[in-house]
Kinemage of the C-alpha trace (Angstrom):
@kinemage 1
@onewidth
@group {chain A} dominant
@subgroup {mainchain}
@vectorlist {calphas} color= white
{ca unk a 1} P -2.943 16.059 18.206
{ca unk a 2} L -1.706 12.907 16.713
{ca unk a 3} L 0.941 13.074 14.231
{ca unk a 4} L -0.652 11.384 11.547
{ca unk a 5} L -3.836 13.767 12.098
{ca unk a 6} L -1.311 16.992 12.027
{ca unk a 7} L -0.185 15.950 9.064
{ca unk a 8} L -3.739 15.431 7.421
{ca unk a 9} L -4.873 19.187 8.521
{ca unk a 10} L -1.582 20.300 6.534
{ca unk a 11} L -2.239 17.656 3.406
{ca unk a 12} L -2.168 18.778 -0.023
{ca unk a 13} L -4.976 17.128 -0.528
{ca unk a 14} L -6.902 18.631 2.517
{ca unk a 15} L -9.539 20.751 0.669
{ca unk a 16} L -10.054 17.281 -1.726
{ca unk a 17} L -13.579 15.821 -1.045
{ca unk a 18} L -13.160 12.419 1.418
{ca unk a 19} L -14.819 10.641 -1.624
{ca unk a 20} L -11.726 11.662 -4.057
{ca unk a 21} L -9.567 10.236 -2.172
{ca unk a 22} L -11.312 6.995 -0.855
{ca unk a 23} L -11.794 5.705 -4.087
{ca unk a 24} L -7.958 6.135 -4.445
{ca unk a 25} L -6.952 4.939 -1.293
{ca unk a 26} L -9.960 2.711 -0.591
{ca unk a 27} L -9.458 1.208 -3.790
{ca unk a 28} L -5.427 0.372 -3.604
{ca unk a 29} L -6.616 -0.983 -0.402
{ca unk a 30} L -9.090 -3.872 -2.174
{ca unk a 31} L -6.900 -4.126 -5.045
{ca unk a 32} L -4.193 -5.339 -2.427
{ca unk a 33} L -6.421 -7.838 -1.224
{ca unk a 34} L -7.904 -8.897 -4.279
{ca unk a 35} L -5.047 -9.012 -6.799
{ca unk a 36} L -2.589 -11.928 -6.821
{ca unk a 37} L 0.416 -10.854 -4.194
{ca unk a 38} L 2.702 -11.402 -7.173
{ca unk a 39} L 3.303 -9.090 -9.022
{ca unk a 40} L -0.376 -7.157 -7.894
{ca unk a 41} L 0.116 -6.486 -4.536
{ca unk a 42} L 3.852 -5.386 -4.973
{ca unk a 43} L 2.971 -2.791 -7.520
{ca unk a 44} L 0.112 -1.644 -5.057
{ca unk a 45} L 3.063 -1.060 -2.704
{ca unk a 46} L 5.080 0.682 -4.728
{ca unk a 47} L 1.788 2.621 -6.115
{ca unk a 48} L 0.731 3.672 -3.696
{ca unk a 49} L 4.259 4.670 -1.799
{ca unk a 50} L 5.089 6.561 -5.259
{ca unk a 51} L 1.646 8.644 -4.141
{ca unk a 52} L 2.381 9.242 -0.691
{ca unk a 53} L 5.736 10.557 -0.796
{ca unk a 54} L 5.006 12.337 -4.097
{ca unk a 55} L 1.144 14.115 -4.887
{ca unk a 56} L 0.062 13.460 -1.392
{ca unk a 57} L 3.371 15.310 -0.125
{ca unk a 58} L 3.635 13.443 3.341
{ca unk a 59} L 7.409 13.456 5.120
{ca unk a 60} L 9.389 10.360 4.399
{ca unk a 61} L 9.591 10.444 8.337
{ca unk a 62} L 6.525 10.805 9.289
{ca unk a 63} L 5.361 8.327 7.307
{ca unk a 64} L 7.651 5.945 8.340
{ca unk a 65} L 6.753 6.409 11.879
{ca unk a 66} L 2.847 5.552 11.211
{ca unk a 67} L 3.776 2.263 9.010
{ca unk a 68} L 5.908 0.849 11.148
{ca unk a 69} L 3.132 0.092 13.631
{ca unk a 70} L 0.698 -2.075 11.172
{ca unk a 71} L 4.046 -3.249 9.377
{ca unk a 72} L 4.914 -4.897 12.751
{ca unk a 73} L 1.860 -6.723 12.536
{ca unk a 74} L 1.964 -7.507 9.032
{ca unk a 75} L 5.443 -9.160 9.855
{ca unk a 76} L 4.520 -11.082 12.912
{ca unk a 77} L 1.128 -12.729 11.024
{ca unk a 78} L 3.794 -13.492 8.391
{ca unk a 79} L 5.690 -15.431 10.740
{ca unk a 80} L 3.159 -17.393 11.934
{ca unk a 81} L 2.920 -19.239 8.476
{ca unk a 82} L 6.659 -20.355 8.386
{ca unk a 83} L 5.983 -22.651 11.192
{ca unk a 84} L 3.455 -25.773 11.555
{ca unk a 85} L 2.073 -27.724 14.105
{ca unk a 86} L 1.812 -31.517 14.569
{ca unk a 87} L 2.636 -33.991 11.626
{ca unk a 88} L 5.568 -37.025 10.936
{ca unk a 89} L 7.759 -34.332 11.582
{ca unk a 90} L 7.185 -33.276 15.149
{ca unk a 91} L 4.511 -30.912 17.121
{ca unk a 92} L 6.356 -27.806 15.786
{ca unk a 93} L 8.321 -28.041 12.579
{ca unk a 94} L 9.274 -25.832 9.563
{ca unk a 95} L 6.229 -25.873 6.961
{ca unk a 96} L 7.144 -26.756 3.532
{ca unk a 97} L 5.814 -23.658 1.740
{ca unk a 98} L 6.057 -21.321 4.485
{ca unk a 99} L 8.695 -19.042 3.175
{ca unk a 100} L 6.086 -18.472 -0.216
{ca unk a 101} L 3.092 -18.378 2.089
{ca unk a 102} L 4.205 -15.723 4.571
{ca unk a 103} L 6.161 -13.731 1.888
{ca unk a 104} L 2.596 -13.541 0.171
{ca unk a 105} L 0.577 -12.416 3.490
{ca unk a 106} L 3.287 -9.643 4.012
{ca unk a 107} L 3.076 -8.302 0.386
{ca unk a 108} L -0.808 -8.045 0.468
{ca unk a 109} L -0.827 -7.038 4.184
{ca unk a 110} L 1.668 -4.046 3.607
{ca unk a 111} L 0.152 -2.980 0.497
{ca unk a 112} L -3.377 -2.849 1.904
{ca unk a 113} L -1.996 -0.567 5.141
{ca unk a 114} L -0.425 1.417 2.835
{ca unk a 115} L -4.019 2.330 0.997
{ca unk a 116} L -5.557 2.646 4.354
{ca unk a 117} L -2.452 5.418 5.240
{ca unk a 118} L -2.880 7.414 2.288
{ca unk a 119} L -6.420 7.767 3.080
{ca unk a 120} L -5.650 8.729 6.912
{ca unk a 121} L -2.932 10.740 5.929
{ca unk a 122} L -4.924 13.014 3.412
{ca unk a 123} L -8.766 13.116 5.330
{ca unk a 124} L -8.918 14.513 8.625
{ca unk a 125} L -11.643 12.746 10.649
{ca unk a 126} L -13.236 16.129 11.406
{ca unk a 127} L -14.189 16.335 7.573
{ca unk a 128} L -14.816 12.964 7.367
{ca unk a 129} L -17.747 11.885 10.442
{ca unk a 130} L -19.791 14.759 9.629
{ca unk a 131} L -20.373 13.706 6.353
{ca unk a 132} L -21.062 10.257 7.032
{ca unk a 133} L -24.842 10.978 7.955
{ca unk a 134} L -25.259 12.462 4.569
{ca unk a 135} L -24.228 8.810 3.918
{ca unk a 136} L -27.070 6.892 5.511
{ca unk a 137} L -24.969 6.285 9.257
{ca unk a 138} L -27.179 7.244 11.720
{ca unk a 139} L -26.537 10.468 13.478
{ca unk a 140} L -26.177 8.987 17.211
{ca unk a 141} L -23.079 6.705 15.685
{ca unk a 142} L -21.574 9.411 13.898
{ca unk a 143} L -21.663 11.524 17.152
{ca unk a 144} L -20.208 9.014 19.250
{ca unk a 145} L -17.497 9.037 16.723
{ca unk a 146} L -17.283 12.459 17.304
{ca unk a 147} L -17.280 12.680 20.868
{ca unk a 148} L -14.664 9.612 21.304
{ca unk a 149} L -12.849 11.032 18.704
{ca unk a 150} L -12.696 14.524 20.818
{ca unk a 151} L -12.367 12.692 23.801
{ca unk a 152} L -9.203 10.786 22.952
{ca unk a 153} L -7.057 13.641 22.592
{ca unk a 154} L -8.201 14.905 25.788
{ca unk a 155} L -7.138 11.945 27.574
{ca unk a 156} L -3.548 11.731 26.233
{ca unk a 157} L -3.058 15.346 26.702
{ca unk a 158} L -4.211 14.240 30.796
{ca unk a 159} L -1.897 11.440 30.610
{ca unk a 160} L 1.284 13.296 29.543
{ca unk a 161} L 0.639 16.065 32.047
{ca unk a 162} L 0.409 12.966 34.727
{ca unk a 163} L 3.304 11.360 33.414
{ca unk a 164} L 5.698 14.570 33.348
{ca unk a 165} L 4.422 15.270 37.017
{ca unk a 166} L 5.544 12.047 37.882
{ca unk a 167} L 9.132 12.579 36.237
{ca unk a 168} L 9.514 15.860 37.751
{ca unk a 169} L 9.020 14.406 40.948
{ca unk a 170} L 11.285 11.147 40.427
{ca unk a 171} L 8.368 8.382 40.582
{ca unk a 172} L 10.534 6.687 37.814
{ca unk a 173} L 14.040 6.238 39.422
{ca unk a 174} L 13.332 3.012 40.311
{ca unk a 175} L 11.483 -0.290 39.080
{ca unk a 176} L 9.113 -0.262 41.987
{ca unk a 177} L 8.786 3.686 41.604
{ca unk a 178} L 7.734 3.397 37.769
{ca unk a 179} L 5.502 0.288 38.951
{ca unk a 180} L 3.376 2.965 41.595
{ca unk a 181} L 3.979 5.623 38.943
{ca unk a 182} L 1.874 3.527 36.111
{ca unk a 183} L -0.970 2.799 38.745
{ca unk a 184} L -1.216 6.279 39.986
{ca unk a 185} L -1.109 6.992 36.293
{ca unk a 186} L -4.217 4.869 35.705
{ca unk a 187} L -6.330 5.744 38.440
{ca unk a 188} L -5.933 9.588 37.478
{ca unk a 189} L -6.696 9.127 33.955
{ca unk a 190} L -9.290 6.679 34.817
{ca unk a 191} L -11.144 9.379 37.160
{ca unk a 192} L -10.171 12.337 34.832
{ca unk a 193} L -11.887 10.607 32.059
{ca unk a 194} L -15.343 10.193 33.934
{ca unk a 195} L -14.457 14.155 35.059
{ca unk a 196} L -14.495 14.957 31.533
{ca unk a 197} L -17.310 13.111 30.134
{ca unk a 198} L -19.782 14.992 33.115
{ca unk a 199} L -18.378 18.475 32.523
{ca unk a 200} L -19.020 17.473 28.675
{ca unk a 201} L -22.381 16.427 29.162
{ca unk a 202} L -23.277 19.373 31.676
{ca unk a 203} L -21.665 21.696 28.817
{ca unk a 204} L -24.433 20.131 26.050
{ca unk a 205} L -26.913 19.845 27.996
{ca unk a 206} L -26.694 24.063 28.800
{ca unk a 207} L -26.665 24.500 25.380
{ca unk a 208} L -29.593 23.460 24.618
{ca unk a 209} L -28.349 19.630 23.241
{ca unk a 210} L -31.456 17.900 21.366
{ca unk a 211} L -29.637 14.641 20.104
{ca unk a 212} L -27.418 15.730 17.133
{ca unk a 213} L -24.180 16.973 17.361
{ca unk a 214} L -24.000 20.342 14.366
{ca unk a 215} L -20.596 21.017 13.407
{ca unk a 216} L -19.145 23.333 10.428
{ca unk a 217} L -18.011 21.065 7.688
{ca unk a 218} L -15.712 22.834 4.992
{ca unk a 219} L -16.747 22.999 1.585
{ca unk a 220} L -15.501 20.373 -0.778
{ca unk a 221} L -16.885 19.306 -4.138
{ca unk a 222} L -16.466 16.109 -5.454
{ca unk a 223} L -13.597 15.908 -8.159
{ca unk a 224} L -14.975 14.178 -10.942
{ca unk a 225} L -11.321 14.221 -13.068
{ca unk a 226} L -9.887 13.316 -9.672
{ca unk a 227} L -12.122 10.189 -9.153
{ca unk a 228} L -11.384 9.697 -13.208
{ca unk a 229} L -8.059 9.258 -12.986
{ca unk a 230} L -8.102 7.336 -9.827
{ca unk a 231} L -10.185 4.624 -11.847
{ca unk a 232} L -7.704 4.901 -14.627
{ca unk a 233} L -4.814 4.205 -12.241
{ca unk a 234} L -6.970 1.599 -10.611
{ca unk a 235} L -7.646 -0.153 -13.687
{ca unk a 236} L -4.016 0.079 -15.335
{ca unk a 237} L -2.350 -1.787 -12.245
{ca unk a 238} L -4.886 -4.550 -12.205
{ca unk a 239} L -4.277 -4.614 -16.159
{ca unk a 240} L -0.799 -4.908 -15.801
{ca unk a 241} L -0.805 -7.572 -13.256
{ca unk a 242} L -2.444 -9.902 -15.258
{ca unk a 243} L -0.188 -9.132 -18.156
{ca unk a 244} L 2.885 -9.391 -15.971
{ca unk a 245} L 0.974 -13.025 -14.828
{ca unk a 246} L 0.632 -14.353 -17.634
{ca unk a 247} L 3.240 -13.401 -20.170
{ca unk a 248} L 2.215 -12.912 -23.690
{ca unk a 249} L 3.826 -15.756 -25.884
């Protein structure tokens, strides 16, 4: 299991409906996008940090090791904005308002993954893609989703199992060793994969399999005073972005 899906099974907020808390993390998400990056988007940020590490309950670390992947990203799109190309003042040159452009992009960037983590980090997908056909999406997606979703774990689990083999028996003492190593590596997941998807389909198909995929979903009721004060918080930070904006005079 993945640590960010570990630590959504052990959430505070695991027995909270996934509606409860997409509307707050779903909507910190838009209000990122939509708000101005200054001052909105930094007080998503902070926002929506403040929840994380506080009501949510989710390790500083762990945390930290799940944003630094789309923070990478948000940083390196930022880059791309302090540079331009062509003009008087050669093909590649320093872009006049680059610096305000790409500190901008990383504000609303990093605020919206931020949204999208406290979601992730509170809703386990196993509560989640059942009740999406209650939702209207049709049950052959959602059990894709499912399967893939199943599936995935599988394959790293067959991939670290390769990869200590391979350690155990020295295939990465050397350059050219790790080089055969990561082949081998891909042709054995590559075949265990298509092992796994017959046994899986031999498996349904013995019990009886008729097109839909019927899991136990746990019992969850939508919080209305939950979904309340979400709105409220909602509301209040794109309230005081526009008074922080436009100063009263």
């Amino acid at each position: 299991m993945l640590p960010i899906d570990a630590a959504a099974h052990s959430s505070r907020w695991r027995r909270r409906h996934p509606v409860d808390k997409a509307v707050l993390g779903l909507g910190l998400t838009c209000l990122a996008i939509s708000l101005p990056p200054w001052p909105g988007a930094a007080l998503v940020l902070v926002t929506a940090l403040g929840v994380l590490l506080g009501p949510a309950g989710v390790p500083w670390r762990r945390l930290w090791r799940a944003y630094r992947v789309p923070l990478g990203f948000c940083v390196t799109g930022a880059l791309t904005l302090l540079v331009q190309v062509g003009g008087p003042e050669g093909f590649v040159s320093l872009a006049g308002d680059g610096p305000l452009r790409a500190g901008e992009l990383l504000l609303r960037t990093s605020a919206a993954s931020l949204g999208v983590l406290l979601f992730a980090f509170t809703t386990p997908m196993s509560d989640l893609l059942p009740r999406l056909v209650r939702a209207g999406v049709p049950a052959a997606v959602v059990d894709v989703a499912l399967v893939t979703y199943r599936m995935s774990f599988l394959l790293l689990d067959s991939v670290r199992r390769v990869r200590d083999a391979q350690a155990a028996r020295l295939g990465h003492t050397t350059r050219a060793a790790a080089w055969r190593s990561l082949g081998g590596l891909g042709a054995t997941a590559f075949v265990r994969a298509f092992d796994r998807a017959v046994r899986l389909q031999a498996g349904l198909a013995g019990r009886g399999y008729d097109g839909t995929l019927r899991v136990l979903v746990p019992e969850a009721r939508v919080s209305v005073r939950f979904t309340a004060a979400s709105c409220v918080l909602l509301a209040a930070l794109a309230v005081l972005t526009f008074v922080l904006e436009r100063p009263l005079t």
